[in-house]
C-alpha positions as CSV (number, residue, x, y, z in Angstrom):
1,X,24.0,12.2,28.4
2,X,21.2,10.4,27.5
3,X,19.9,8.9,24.2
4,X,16.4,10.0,22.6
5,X,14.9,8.6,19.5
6,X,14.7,10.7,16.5
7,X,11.5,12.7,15.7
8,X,11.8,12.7,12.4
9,X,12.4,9.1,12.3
10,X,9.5,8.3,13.5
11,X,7.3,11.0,11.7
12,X,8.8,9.5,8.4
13,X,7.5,5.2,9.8
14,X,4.3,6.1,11.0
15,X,4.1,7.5,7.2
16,X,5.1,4.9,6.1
17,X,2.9,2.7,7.8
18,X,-0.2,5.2,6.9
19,X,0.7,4.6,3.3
20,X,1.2,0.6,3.9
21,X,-2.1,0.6,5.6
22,X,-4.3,2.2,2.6
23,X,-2.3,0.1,0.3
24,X,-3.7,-2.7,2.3
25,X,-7.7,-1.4,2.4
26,X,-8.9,-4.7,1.5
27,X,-7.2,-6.7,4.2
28,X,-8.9,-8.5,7.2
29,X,-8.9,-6.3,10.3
30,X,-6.4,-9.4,11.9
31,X,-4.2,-8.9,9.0
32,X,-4.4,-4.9,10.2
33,X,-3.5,-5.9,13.5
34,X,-0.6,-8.0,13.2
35,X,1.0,-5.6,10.3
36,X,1.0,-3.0,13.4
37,X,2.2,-5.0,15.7
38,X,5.1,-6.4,13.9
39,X,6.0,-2.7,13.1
40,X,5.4,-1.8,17.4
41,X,7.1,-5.4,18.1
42,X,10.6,-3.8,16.3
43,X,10.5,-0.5,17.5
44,X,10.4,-1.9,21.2
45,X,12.8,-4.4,19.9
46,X,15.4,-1.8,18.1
47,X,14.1,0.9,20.1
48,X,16.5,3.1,22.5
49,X,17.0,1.9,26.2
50,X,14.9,3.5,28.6
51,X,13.6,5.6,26.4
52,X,10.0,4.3,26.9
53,X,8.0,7.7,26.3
54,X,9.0,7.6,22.9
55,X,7.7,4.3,22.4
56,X,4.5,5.0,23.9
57,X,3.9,8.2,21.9
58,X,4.5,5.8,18.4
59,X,1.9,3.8,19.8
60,X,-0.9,5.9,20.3
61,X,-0.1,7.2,17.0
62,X,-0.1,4.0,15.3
63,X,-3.3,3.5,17.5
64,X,-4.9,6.6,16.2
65,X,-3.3,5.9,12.6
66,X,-5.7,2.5,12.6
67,X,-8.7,3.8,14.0
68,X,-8.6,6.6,11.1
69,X,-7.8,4.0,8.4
70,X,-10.6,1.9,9.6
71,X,-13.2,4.2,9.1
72,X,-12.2,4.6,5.4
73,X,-12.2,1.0,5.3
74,X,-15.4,-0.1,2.7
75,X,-17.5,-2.7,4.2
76,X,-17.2,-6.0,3.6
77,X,-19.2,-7.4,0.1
78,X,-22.7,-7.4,1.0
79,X,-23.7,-9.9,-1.4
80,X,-21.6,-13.1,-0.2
81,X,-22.3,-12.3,4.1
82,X,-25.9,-11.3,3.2
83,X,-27.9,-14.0,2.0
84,X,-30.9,-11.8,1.9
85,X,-29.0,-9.2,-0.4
86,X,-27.7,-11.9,-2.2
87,X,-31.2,-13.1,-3.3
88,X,-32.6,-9.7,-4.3
């Protein structure tokens, strides 16, 4: 019999990690990147043996979770990296 990680448990992370990520909007896209990895980092970590398909899926879904968050992301204040929009 082998072991298989529960569905629902990770529907209800990468939901939480949706949630923690537009909580976050105004973070650097580094700070992005090492929240999700901390969260992949565990679930490898904690994760069931051998059960690497499982893995992968949460992966690309936390992949596709930050490429969706990032387009919803404002862009950076123009004023303080734009000197020329500064001055008008």
């Amino acid at each position: 019999m082998t072991r298989i990680t529960a569905r629902s448990r990770r529907i209800v992370k990468l939901k939480a990690v949706k949630l923690e990520l537009l909580r976050r909007h105004s973070a650097t896209v580094t700070e992005y990147g090492r929240y999700l990895r901390s969260v992949l980092l565990g679930h490898w970590y904690y994760g069931v043996p051998f059960n690497v398909t499982a893995l992968k899926v949460l992966r690309q879904n936390l992949s596709r979770i930050w490429k969706a968050i990032g387009f919803l992301r404002p862009p950076r204040s123009l004023d303080t990296e734009n000197p020329l929009v500064a001055a008008q």
